[in-house]
Biopython code that builds the backbone (N, CA, C, O; Angstrom):
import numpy as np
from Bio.PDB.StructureBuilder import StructureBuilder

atoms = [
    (1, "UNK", "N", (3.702, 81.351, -3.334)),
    (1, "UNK", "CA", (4.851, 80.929, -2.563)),
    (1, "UNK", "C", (4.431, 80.372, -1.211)),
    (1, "UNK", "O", (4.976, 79.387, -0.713)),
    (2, "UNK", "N", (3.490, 81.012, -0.671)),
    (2, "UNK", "CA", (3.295, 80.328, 0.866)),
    (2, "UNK", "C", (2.376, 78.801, 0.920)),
    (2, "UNK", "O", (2.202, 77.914, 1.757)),
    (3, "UNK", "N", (1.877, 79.109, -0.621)),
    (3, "UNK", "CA", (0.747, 77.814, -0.827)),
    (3, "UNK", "C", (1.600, 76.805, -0.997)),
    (3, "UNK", "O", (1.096, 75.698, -0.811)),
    (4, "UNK", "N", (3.111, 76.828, -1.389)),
    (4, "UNK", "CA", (4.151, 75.806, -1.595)),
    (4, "UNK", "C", (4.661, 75.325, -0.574)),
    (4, "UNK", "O", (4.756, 74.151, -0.215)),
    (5, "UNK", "N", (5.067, 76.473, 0.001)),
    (5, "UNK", "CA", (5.756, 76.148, 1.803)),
    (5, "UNK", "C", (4.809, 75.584, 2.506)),
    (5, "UNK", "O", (5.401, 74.937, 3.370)),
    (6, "UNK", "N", (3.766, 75.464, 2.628)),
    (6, "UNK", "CA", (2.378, 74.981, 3.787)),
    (6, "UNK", "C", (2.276, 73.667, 3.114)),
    (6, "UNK", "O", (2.205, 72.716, 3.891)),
    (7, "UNK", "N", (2.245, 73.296, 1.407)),
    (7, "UNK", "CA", (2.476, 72.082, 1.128)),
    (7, "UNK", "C", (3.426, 71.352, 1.467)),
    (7, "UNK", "O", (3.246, 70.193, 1.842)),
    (8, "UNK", "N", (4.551, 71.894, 1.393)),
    (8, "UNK", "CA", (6.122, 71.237, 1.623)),
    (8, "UNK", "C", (5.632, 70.884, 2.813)),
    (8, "UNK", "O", (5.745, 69.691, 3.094)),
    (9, "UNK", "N", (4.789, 72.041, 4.095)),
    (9, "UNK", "CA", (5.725, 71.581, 5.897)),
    (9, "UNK", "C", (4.813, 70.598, 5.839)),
    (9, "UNK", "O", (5.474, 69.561, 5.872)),
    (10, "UNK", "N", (3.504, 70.289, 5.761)),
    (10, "UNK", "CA", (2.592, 69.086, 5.768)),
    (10, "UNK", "C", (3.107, 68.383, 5.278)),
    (10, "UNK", "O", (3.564, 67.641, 6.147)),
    (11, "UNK", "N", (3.551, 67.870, 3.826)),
    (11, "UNK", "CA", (4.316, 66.895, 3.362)),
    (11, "UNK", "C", (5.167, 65.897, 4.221)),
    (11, "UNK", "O", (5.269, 64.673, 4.299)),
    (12, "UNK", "N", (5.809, 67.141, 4.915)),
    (12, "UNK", "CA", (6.990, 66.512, 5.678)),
    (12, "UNK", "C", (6.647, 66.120, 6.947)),
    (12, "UNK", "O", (7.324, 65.208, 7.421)),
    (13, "UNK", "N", (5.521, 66.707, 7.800)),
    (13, "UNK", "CA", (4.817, 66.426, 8.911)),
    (13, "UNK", "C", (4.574, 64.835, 8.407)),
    (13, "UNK", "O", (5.305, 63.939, 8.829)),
    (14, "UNK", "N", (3.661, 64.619, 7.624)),
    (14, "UNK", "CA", (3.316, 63.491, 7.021)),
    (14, "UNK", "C", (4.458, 62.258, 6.851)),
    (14, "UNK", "O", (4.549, 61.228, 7.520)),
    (15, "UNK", "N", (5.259, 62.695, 5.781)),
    (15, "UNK", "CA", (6.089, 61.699, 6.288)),
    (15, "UNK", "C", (6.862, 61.178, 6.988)),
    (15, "UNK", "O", (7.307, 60.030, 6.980)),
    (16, "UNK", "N", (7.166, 62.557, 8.029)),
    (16, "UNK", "CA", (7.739, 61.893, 9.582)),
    (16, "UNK", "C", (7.053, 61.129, 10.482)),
    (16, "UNK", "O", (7.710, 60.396, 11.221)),
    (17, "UNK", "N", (5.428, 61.162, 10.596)),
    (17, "UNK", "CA", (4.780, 60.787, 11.289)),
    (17, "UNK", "C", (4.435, 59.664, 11.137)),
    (17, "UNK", "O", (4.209, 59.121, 12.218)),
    (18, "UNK", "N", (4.160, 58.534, 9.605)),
    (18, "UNK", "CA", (3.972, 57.617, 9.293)),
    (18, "UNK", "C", (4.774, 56.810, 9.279)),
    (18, "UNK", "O", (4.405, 55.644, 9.134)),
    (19, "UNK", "N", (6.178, 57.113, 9.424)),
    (19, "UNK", "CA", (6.926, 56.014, 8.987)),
    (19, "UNK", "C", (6.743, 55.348, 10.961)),
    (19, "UNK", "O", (6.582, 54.183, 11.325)),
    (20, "UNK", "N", (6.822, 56.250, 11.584)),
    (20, "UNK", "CA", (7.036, 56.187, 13.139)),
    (20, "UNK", "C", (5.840, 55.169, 13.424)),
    (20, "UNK", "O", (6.094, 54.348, 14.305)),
    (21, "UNK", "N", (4.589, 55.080, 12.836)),
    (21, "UNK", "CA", (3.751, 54.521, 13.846)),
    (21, "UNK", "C", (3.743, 52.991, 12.795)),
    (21, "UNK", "O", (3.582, 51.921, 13.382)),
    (22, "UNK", "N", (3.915, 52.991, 11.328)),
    (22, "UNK", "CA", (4.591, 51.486, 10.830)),
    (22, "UNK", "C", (5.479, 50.898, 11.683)),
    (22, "UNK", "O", (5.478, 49.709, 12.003)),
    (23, "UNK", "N", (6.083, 51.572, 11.972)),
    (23, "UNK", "CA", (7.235, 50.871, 13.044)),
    (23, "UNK", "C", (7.113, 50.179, 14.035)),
    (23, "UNK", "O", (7.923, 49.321, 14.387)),
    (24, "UNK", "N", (6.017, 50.490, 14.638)),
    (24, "UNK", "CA", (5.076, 49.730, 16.011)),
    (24, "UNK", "C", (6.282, 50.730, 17.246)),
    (24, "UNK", "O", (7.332, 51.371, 17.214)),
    (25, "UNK", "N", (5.317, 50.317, 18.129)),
    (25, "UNK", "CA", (5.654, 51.139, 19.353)),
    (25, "UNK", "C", (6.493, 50.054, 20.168)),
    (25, "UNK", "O", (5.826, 49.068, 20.482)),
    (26, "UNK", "N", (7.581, 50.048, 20.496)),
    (26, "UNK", "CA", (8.306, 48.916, 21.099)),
    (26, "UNK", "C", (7.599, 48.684, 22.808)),
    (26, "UNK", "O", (7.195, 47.559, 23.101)),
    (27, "UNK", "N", (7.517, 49.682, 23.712)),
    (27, "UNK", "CA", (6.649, 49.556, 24.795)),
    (27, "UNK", "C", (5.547, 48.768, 25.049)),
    (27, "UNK", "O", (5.291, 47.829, 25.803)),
    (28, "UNK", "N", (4.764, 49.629, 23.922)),
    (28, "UNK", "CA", (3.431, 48.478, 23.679)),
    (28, "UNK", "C", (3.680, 47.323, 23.366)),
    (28, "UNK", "O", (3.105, 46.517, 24.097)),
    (29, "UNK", "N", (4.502, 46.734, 22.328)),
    (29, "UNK", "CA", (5.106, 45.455, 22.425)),
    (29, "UNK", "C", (5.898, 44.791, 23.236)),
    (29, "UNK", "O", (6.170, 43.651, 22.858)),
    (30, "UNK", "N", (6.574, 45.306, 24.709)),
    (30, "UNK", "CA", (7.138, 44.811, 25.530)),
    (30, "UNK", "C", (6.032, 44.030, 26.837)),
    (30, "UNK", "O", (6.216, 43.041, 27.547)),
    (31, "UNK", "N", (4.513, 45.293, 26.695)),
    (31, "UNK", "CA", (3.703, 44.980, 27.454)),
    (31, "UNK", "C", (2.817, 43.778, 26.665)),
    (31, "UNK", "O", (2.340, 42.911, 27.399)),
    (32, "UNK", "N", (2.550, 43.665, 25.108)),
    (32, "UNK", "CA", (2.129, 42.598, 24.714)),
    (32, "UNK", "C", (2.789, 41.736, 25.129)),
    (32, "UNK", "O", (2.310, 40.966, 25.961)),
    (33, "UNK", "N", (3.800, 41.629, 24.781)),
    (33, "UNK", "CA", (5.378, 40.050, 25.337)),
    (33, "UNK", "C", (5.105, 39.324, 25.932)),
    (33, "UNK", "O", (5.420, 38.148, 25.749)),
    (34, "UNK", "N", (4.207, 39.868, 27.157)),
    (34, "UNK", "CA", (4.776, 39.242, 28.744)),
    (34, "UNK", "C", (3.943, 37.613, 28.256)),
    (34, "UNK", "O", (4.345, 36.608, 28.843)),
    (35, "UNK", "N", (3.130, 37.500, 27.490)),
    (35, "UNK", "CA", (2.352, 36.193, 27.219)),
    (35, "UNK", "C", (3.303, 35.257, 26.723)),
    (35, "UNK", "O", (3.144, 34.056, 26.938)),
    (36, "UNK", "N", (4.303, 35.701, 26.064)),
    (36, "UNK", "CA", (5.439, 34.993, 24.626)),
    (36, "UNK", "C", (6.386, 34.843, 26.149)),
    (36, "UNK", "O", (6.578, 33.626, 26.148)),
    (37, "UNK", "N", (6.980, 35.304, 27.248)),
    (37, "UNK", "CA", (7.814, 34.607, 27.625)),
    (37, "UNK", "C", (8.037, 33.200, 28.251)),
    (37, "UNK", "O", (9.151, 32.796, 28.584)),
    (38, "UNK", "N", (6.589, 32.306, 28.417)),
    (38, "UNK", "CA", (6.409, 31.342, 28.701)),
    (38, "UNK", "C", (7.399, 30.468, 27.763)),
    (38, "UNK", "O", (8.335, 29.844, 28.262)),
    (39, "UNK", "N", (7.082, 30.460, 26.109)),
    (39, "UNK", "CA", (7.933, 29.606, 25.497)),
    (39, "UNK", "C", (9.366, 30.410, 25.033)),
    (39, "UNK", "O", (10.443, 29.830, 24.894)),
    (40, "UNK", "N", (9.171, 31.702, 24.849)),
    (40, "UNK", "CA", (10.586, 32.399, 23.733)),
    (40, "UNK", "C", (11.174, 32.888, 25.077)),
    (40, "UNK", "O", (12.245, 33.396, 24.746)),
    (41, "UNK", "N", (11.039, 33.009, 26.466)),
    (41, "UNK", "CA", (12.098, 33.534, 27.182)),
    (41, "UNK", "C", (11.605, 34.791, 27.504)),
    (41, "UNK", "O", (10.903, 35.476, 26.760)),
    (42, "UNK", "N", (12.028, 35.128, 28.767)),
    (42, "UNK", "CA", (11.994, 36.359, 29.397)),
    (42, "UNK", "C", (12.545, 37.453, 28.263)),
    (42, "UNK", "O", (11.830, 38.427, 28.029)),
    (43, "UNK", "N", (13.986, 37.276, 27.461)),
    (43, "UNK", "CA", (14.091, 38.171, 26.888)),
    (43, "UNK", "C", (14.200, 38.133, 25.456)),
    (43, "UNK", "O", (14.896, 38.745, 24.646)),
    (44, "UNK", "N", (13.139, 37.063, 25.355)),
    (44, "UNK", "CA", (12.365, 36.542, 23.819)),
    (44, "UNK", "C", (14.189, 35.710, 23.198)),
    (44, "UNK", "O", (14.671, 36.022, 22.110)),
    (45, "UNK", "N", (14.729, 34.925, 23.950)),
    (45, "UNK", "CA", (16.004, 34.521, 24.032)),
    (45, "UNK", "C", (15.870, 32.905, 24.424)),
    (45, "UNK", "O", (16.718, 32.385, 25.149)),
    (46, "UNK", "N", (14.643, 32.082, 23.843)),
    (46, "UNK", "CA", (14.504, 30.819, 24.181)),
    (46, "UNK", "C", (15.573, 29.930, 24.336)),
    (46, "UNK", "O", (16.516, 29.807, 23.554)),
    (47, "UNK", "N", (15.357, 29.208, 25.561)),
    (47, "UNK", "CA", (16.187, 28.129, 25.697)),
    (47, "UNK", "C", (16.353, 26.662, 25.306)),
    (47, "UNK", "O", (17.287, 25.870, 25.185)),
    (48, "UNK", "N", (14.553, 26.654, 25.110)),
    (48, "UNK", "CA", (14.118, 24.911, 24.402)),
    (48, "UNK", "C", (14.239, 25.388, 23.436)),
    (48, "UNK", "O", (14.079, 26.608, 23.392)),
    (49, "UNK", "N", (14.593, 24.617, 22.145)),
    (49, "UNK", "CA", (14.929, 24.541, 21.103)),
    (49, "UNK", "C", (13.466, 24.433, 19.962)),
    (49, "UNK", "O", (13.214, 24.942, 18.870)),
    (50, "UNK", "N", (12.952, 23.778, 20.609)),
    (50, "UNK", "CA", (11.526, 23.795, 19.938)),
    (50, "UNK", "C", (10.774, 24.792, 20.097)),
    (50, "UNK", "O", (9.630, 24.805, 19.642)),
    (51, "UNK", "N", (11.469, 26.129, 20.997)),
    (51, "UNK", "CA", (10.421, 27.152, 20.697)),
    (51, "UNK", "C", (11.337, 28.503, 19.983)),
    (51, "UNK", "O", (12.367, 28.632, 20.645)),
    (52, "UNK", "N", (11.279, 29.435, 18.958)),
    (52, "UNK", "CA", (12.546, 29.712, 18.143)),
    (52, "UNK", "C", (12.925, 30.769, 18.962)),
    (52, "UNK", "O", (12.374, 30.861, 20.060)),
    (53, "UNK", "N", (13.790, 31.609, 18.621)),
    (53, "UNK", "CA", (14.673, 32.943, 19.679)),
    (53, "UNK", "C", (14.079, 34.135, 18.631)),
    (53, "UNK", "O", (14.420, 34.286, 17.458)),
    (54, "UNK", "N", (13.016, 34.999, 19.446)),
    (54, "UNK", "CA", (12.724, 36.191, 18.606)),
    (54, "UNK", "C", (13.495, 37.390, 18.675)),
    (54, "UNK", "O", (13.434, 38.259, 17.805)),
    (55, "UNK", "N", (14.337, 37.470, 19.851)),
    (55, "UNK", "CA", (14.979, 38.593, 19.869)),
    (55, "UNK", "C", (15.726, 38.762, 18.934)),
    (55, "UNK", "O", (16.162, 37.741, 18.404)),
    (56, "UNK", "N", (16.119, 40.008, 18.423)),
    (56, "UNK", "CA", (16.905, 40.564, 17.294)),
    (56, "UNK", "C", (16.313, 39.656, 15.909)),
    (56, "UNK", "O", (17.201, 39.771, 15.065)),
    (57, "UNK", "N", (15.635, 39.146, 15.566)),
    (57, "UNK", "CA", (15.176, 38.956, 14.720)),
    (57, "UNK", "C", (14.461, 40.134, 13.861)),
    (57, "UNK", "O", (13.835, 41.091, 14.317)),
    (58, "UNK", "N", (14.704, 39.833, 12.565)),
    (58, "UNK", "CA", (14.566, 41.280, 11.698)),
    (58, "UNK", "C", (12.792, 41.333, 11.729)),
    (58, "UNK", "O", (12.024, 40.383, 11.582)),
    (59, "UNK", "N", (12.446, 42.841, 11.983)),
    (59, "UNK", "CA", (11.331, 43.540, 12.239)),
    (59, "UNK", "C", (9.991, 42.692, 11.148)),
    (59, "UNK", "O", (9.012, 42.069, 11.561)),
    (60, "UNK", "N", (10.423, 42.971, 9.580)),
    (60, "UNK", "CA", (9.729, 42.418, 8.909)),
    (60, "UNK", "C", (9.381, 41.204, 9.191)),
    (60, "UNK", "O", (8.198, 41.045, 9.494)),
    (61, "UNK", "N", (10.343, 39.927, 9.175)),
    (61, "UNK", "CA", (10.089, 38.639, 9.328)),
    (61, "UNK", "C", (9.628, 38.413, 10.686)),
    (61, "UNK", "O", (9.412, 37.204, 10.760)),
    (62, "UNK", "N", (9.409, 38.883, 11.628)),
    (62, "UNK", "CA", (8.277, 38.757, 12.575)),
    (62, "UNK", "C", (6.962, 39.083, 12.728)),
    (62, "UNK", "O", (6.169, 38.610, 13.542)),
    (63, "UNK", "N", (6.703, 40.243, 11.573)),
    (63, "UNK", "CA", (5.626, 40.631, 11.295)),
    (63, "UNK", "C", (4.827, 39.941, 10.365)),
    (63, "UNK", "O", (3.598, 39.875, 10.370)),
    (64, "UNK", "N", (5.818, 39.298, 9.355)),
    (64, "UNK", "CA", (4.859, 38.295, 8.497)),
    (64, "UNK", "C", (4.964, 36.747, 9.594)),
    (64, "UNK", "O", (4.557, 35.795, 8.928)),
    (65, "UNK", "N", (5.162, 36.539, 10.265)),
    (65, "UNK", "CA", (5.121, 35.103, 10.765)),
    (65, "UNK", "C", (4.180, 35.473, 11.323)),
    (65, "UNK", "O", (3.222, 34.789, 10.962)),
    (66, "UNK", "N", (3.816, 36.439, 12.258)),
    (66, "UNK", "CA", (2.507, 36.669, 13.278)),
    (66, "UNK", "C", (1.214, 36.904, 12.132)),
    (66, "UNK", "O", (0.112, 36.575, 12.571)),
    (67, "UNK", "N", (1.232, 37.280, 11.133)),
    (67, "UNK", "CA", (0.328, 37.935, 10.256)),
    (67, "UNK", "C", (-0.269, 36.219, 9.403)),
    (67, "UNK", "O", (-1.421, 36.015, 9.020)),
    (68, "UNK", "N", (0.887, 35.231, 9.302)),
    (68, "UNK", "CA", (0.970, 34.257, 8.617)),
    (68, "UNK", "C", (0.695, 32.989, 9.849)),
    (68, "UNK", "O", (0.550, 31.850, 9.405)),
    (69, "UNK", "N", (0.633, 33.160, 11.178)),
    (69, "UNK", "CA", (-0.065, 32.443, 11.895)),
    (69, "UNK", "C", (-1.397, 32.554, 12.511)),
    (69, "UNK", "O", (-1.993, 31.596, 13.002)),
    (70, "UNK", "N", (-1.919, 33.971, 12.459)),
    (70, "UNK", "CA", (-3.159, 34.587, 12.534)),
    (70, "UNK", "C", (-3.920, 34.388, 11.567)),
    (70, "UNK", "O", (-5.077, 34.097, 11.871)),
    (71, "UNK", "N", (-3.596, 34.462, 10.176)),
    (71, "UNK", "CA", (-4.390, 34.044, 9.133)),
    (71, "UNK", "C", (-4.534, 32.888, 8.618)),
    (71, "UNK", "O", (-5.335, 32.883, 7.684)),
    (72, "UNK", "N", (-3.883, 31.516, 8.962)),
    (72, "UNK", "CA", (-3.872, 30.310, 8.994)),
    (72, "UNK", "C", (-2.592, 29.951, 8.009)),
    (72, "UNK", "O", (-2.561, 28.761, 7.694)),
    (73, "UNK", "N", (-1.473, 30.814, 7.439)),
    (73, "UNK", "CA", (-0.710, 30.596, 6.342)),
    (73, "UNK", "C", (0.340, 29.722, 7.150)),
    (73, "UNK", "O", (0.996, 29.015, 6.384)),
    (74, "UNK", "N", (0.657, 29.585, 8.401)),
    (74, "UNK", "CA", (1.339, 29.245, 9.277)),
    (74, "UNK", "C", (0.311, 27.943, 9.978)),
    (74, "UNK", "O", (-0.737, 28.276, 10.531)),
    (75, "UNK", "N", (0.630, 26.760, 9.914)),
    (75, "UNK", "CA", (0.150, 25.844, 11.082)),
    (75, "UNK", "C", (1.026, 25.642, 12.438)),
    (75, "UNK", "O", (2.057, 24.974, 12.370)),
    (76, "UNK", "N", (0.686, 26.124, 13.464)),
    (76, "UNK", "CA", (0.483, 25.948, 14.573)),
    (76, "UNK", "C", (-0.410, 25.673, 15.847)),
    (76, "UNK", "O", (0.198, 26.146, 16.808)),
    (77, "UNK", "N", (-1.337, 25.230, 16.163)),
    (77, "UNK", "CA", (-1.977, 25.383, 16.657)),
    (77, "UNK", "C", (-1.950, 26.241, 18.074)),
    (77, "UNK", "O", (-2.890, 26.973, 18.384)),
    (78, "UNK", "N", (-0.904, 26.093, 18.810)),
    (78, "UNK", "CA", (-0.713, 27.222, 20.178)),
    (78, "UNK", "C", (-0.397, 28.384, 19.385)),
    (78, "UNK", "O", (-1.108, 29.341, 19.693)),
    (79, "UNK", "N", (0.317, 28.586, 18.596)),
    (79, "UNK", "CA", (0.873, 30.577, 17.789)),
    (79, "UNK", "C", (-0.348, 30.990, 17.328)),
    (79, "UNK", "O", (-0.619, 32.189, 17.272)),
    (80, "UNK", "N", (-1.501, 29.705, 16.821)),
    (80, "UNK", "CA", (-2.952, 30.292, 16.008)),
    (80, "UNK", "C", (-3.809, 30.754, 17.261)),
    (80, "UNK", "O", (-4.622, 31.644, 17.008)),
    (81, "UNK", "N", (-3.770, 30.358, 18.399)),
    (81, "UNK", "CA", (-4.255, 30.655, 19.286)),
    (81, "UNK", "C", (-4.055, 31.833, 19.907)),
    (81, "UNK", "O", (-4.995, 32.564, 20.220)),
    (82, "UNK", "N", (-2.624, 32.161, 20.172)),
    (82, "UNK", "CA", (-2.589, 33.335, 20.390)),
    (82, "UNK", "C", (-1.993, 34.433, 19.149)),
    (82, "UNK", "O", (-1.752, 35.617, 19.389)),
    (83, "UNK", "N", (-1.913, 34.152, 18.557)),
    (83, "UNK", "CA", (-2.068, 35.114, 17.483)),
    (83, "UNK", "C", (-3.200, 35.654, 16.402)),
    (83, "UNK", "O", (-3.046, 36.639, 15.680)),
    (84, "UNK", "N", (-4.564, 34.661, 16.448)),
    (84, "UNK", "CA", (-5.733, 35.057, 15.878)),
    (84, "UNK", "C", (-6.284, 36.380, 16.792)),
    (84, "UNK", "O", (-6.938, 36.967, 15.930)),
    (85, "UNK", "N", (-6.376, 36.993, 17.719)),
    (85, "UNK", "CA", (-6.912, 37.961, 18.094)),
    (85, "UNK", "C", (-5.922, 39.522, 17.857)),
    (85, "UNK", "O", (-6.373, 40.667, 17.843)),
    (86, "UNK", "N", (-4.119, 38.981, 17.645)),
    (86, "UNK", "CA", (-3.884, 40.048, 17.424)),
    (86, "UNK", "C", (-4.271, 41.207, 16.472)),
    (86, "UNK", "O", (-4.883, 40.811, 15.480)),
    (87, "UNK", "N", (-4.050, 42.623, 16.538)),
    (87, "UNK", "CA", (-4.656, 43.493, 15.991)),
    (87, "UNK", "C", (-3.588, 43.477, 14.979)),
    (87, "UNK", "O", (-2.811, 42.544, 15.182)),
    (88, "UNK", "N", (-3.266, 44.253, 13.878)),
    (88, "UNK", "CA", (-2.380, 44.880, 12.821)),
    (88, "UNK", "C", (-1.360, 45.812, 13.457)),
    (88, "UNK", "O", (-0.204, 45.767, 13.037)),
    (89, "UNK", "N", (-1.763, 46.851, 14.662)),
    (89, "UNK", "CA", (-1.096, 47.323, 15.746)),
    (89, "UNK", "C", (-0.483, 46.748, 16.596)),
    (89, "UNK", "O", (0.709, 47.056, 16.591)),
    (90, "UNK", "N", (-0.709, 46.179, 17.192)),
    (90, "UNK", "CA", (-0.011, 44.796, 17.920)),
    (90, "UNK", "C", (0.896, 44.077, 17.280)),
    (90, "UNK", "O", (1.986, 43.931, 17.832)),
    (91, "UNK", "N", (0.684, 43.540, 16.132)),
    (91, "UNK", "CA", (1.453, 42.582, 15.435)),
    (91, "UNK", "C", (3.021, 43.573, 14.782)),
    (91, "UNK", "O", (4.158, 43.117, 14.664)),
    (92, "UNK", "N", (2.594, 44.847, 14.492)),
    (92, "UNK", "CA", (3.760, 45.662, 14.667)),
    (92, "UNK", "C", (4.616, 45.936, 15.715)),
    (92, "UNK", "O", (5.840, 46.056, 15.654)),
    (93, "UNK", "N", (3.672, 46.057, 16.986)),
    (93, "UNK", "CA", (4.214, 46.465, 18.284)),
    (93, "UNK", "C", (5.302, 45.355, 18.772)),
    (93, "UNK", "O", (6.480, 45.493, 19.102)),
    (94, "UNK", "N", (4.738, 44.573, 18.720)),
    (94, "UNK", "CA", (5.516, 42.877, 19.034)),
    (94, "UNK", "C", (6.877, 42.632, 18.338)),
    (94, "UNK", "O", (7.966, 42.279, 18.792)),
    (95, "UNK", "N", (6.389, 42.984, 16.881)),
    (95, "UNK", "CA", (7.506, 42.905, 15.673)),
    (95, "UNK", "C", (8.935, 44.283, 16.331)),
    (95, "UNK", "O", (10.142, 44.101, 16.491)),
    (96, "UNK", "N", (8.378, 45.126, 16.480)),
    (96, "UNK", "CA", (8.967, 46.364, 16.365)),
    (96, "UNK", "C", (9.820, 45.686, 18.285)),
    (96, "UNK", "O", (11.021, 45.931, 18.397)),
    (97, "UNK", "N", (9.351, 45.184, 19.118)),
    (97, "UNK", "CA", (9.850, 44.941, 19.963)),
    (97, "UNK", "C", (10.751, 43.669, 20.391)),
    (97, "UNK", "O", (11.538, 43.564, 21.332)),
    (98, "UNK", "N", (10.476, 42.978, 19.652)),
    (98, "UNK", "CA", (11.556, 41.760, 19.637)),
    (98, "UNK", "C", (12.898, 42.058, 18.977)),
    (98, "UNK", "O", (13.976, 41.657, 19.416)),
    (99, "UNK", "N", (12.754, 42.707, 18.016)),
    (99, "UNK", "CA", (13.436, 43.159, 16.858)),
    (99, "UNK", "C", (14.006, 44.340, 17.258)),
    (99, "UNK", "O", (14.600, 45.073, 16.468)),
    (100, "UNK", "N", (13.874, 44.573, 18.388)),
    (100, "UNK", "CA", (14.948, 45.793, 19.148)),
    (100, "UNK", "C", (15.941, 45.265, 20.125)),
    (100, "UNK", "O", (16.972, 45.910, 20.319)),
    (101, "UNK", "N", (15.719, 44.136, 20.762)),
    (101, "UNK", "CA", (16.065, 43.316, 21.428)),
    (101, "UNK", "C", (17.724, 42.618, 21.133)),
    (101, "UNK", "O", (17.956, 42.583, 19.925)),
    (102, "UNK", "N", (18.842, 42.092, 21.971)),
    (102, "UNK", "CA", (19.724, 42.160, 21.748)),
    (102, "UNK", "C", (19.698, 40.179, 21.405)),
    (102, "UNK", "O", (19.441, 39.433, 22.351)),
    (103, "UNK", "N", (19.957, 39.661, 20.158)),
    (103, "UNK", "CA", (20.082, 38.114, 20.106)),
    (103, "UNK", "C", (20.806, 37.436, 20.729)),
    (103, "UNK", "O", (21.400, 38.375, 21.259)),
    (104, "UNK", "N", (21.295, 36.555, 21.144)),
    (104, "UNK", "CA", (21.945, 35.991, 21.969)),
    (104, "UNK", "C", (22.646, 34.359, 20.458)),
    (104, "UNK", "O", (22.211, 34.248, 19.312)),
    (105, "UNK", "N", (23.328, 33.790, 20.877)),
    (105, "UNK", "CA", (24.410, 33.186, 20.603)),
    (105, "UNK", "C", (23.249, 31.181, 20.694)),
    (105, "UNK", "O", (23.045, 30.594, 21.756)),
    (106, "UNK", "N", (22.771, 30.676, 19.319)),
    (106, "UNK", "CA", (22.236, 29.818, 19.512)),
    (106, "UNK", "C", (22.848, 28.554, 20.723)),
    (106, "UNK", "O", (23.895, 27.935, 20.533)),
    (107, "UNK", "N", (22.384, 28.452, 21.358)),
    (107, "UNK", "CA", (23.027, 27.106, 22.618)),
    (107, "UNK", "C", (23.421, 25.617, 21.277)),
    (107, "UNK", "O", (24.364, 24.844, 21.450)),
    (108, "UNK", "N", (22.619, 25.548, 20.248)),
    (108, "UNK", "CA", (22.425, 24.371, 19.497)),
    (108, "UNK", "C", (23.714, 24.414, 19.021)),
    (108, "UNK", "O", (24.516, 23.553, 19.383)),
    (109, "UNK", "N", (24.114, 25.519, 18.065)),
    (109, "UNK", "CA", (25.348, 25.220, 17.425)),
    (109, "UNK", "C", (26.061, 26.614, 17.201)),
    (109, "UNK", "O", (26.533, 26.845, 16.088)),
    (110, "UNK", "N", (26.170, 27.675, 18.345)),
    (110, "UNK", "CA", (27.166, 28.597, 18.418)),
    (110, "UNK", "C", (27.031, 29.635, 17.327)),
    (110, "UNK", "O", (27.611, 30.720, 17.273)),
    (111, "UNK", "N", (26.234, 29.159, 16.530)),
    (111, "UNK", "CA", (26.083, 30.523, 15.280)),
    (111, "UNK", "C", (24.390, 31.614, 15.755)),
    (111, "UNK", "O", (23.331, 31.256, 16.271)),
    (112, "UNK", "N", (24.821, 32.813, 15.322)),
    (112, "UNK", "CA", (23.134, 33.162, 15.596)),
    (112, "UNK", "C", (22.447, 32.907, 14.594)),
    (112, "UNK", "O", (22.803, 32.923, 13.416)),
    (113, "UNK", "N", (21.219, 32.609, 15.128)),
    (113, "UNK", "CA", (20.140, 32.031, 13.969)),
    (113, "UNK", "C", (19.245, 32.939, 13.631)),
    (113, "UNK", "O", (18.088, 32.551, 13.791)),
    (114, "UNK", "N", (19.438, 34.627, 12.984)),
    (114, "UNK", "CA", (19.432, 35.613, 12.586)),
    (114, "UNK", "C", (20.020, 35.400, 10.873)),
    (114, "UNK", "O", (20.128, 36.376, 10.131)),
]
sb = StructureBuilder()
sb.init_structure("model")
sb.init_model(0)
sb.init_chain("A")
sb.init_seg("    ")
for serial, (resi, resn, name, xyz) in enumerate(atoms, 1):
    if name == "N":
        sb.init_residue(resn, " ", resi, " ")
    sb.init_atom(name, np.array(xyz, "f"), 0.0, 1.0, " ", f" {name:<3s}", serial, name[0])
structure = sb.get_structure()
């Protein structure tokens, strides 16, 4: 019986703890940011149109665009630049922090582009 319970509380240690650090740390991604507000905006809420609005954008699909411009699946040449050194941690952190972020209302045509 106790060999069950010590399995169960680890179990559950375990899976509380993993899902948390997949998630990326939003902090750490606020302090990565500060490079991205040149084109996406102070509050990742771009105003030129040619650079896209990351805020509130869903967690996943920021994580594969950074993962897919770091590995060349994405052509850009400025996103390959700064996105080839990100880590797998980072690229969560970033994801996990834009994607907490409140979207704002496209200027182009009034719908969000979410």
């Amino acid at each position: 019986m106790k060999r069950t319970l010590a399995t169960f509380a680890v179990s559950m240690l375990v899976t509380s703890v993993v899902p948390a650090q997949a998630a990326g740390d939003i902090e750490a991604g606020k302090t990565k940011a500060i490079v991205c507000q040149a084109c996406h905006g102070v509050d990742g809420n771009s105003i030129d149109p040619q650079y896209p609005r990351l805020a509130g954008q869903y967690r996943d699909y920021l994580q594969r665009a950074l993962h897919e411009y770091r590995e060349g699946g994405r052509s850009n040449a400025i996103m390959l630049g700064f996105a080839k050194p990100l880590t797998d941690q980072e690229i969560e952190d970033l994801a996990a922090y834009f994607a907490a972020l409140p979207g704002k209302l496209s200027t182009l045509d009034g719908k969000l582009d979410k």
